[in-house]
SEMARFI-440459 format. One record per atom (N, C-alpha, C): residue in one letter; y, x, z. Coordinates in steps of 0.001 Angstrom, whole numbers, padded with zeros to 6 digits, always signed. Layout:
! residues N
AYXZ
...
This chain:
! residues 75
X-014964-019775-017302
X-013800-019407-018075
X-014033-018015-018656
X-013534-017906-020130
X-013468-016771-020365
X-013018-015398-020016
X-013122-014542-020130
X-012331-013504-019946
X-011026-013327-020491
X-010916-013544-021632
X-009916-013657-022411
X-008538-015458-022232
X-009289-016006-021582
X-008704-017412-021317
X-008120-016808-019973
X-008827-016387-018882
X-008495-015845-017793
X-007508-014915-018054
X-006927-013709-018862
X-005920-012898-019173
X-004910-013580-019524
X-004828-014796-020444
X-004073-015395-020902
X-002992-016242-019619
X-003759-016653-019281
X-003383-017488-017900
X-002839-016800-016357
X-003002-015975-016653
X-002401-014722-015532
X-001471-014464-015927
X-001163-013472-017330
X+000033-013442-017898
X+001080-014331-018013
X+000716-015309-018425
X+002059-016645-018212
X+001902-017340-017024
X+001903-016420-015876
X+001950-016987-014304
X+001103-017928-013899
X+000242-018095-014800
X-000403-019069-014222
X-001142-018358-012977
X-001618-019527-012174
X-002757-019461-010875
X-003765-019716-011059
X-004668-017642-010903
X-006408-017596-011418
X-006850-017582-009751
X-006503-017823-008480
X-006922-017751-007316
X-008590-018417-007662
X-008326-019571-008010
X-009665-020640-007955
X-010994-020213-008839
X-010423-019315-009537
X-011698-018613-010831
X-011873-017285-009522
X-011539-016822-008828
X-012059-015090-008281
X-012647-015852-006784
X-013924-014768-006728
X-014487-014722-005614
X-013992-013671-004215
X-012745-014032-003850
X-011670-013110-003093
X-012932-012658-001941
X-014282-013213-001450
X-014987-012684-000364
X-015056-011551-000499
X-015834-011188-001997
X-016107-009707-002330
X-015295-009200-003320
X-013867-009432-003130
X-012935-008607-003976
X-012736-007273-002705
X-012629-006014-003566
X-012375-004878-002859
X-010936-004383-003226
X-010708-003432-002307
X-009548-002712-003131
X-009862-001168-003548
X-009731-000681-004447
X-010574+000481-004998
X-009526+002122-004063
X-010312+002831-004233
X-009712+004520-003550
X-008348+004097-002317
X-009184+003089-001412
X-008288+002916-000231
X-009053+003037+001340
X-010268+003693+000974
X-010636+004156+002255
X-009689+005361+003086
X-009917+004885+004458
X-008898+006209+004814
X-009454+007544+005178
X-008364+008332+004715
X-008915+009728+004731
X-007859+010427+005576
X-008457+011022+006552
X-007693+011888+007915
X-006982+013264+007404
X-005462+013320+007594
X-005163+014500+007296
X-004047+015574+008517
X-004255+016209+008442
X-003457+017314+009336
X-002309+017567+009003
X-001088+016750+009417
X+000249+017470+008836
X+000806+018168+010169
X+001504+019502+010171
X+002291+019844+011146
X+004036+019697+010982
X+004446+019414+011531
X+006104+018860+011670
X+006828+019888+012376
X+007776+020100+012390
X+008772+020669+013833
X+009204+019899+014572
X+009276+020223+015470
X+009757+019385+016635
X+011112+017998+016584
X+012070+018690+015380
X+013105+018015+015745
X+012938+016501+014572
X+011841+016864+013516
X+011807+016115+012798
X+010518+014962+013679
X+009925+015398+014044
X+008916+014470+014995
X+010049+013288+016158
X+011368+014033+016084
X+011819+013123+017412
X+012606+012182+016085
X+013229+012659+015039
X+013516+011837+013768
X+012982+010834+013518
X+011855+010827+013226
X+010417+010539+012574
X+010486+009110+014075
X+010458+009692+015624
X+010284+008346+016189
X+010923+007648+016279
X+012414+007970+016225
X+013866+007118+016693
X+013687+006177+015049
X+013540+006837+014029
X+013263+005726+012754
X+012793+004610+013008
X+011300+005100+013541
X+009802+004078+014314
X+010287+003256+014916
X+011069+003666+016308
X+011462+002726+017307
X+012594+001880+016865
X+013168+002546+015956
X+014452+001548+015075
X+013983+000484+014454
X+012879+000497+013625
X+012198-000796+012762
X+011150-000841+013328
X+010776-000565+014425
X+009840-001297+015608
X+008036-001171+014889
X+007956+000111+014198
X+006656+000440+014069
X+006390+001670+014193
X+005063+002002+014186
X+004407+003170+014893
X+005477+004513+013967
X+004820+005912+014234
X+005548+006533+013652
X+004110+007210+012483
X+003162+007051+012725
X+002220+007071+011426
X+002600+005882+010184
X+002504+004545+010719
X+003254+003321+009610
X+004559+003957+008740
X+005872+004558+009486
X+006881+005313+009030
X+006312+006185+007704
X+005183+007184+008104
X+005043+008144+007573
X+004144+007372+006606
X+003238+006782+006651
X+002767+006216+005193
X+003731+005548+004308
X+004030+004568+004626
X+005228+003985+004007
X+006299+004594+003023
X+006866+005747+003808
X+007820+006301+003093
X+007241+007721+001911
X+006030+007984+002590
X+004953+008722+001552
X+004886+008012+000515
X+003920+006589+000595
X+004202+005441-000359
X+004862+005204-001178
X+005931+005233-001010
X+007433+004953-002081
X+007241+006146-002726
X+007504+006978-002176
X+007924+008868-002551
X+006810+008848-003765
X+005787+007979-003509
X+003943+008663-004035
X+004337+007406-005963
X+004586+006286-004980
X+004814+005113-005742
X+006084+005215-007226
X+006642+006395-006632
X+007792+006223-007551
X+007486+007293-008877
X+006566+007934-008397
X+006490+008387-009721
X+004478+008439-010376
X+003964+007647-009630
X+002778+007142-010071
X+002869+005990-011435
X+002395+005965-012443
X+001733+005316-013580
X+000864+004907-013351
């Protein structure tokens, strides 16, 4: 299939699953990279009661809501 047949067909919803080789599809600038944030205390106990409220870690919390924050004004 073309390239251009393939654009076409994505755009009007169609399903290109069966044309891509998903083994070696990557996802691009998503290696992880370790960073040092320091908090105060009272926002760290914030930060877990959130966690323990929707029953995930309190790093998941903190990406997530980075995410949105990052997401909302990314192009």
């Amino acid at each position: 299939m073309k390239a251009k047949d393939l654009d076409k067909l994505f755009d009007s919803g169609g399903n290109i699953s069966k044309y891509l080789d998903l083994a070696r599809a990557k996802r691009t600038n998503e290696e992880p990279k370790r960073v040092n944030v320091d908090f105060p205390a009272w926002m760290i106990h914030s930060l877990d009661k959130e966690a323990d409220r929707l029953g995930v870690t309190r790093q998941s919390i903190i990406k997530v809501w980075i995410s949105e924050r990052l997401g909302s004004r990314h192009t």
